[in-house]
Every structure is written in structure tokens, then in C-alpha cells.
VMD Tcl script that draws the C-alpha trace (Angstrom):
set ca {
  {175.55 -38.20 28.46}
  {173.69 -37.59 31.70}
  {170.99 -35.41 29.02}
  {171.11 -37.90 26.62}
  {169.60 -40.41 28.48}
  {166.25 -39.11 30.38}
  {165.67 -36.83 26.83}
  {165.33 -40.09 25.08}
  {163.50 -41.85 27.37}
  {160.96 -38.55 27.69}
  {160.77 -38.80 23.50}
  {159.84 -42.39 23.63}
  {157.25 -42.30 26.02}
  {156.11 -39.13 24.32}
  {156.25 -41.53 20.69}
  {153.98 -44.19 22.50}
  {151.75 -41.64 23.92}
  {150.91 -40.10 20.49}
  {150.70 -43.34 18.53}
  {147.88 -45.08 21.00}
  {144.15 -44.13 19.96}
  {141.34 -44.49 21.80}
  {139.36 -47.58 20.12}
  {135.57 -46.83 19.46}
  {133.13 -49.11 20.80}
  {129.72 -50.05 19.32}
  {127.23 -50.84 22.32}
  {124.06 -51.38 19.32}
  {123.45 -53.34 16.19}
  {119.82 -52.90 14.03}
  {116.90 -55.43 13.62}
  {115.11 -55.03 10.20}
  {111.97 -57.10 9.97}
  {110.37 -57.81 7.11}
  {106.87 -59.04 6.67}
  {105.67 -60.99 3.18}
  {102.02 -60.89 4.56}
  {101.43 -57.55 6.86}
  {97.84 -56.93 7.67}
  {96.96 -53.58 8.35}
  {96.47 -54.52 12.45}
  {99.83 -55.88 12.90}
  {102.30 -54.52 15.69}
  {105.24 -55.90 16.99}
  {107.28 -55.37 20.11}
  {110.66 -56.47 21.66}
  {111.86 -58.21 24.87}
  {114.70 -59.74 25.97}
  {115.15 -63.57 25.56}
  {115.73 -63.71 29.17}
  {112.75 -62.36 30.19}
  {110.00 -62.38 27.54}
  {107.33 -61.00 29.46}
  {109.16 -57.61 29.99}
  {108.83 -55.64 27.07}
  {111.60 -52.92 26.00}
  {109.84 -51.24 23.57}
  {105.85 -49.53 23.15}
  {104.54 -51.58 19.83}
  {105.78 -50.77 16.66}
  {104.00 -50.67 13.34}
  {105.72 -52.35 10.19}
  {105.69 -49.26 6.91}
  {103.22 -49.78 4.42}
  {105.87 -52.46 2.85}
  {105.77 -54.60 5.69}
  {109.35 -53.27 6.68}
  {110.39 -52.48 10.12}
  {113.73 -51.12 11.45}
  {114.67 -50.35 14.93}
  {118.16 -50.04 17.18}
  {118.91 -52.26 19.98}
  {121.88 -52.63 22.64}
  {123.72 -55.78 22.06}
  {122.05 -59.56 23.36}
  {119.66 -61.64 22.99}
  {116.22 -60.70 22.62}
  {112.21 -62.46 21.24}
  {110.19 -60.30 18.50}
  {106.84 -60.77 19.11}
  {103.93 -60.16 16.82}
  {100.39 -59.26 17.23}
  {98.02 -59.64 14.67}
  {94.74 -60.88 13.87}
  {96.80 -63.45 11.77}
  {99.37 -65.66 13.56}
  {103.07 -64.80 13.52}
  {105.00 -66.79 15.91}
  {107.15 -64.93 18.24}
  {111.23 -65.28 17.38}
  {114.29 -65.22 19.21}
  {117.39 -63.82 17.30}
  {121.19 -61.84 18.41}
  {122.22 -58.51 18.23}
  {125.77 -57.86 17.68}
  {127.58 -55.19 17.45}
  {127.57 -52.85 14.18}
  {125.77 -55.68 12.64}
  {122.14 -55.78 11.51}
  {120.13 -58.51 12.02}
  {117.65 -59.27 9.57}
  {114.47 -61.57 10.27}
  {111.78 -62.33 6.94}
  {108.64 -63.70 7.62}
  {107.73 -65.57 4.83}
  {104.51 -66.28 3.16}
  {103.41 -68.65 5.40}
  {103.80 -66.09 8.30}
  {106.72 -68.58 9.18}
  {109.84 -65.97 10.94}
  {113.48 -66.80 9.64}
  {116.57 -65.09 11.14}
  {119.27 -64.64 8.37}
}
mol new
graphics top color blue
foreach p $ca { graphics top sphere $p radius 0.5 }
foreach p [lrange $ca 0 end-1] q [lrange $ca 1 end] { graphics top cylinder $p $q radius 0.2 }
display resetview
């Protein structure tokens, strides 16, 4: 009995050991902007929302199909566009493992689905 005992309570402390996993966190989500009218001079950047004067990226440059794609940590941030033609800048989330996706319409109008 005096075995009995400490060997079970050394197998179920081994049993809970085994069964936890480590969870994996995501720290990122994507941004895919898409651009209806995309004039060949058009470069955007990022910056957080709480500080839109500080950019976090160098500017980017849609593809040819007006398409852009880029990784960010998770929070709040302003896409700004410049551009011979108006786009307004436009605030949106990043979560995590999700992908934000903002369309700019033909009216250069930004929408954040």
C-alpha cells in the first residue's frame, strides 16, 4: 500500500504532463488592398492609428492589378495613399490569423470589409 500510493500519484501527474500542449499564438494577420482605379504613380504606406505620422513601412507599390498584400502585427493602423489622384487615407484592424481586406472602389472611395 505504501507503493501504491506515491506510484499513482507519479502516473497522474505524468498523464497531465503529457496531455497539456503548448497553444500556438498568432502575433500577425494580412492586409490585401485592392485598387479599382491604380494609376501607374500610386504608392501606399502604413502607420499606426495612434500615431499617423510615423510610418512602419518604406512605400509600397500595388501589382499591375491594383492588388497589394502585406503582413502586419496585430492593432490598429491608417493606409495611406499617394497618388496624383486622390485616395483618402483609411483606418482598419488587424487581428490575428485574419486578413483584412480594404477595396477602393471606382470612385477612389476606401471600404474595409
Amino acid at each position: 500500500m505504501k507503493f501504491i500510493k506515491p506510484g499513482l500519484t507519479v502516473l497522474l501527474l505524468l498523464t497531465l504532463l503529457s496531455s497539456c500542449k503548448k497553444d500556438d499564438f498568432l502575433y500577425t494577420g494580412k492586409v490585401k488592398v485592392t485598387y479599382t482605379n491604380h494609376p501607374t504613380d500610386l504608392n501606399v504606406y502604413f502607420s499606426p492609428a495612434e500615431n499617423p505620422q510615423l510610418a512602419i513601412t518604406n512605400w509600397l507599390k500595388p501589382d499591375k492589378n491594383g492588388t497589394l498584400e502585406y503582413d502586419l502585427n496585430i492593432g490598429n493602423y491608417i493606409l495611406t495613399s499617394s497618388s496624383t489622384t486622390f485616395f483618402g487615407p483609411v483606418g482598419f484592424q488587424i487581428r490575428a490569423g485574419k486578413t483584412t481586406v480594404i477595396n477602393f472602389d471606382s470612385s477612389n472611395a476606401g471600404n474595409v470589409q
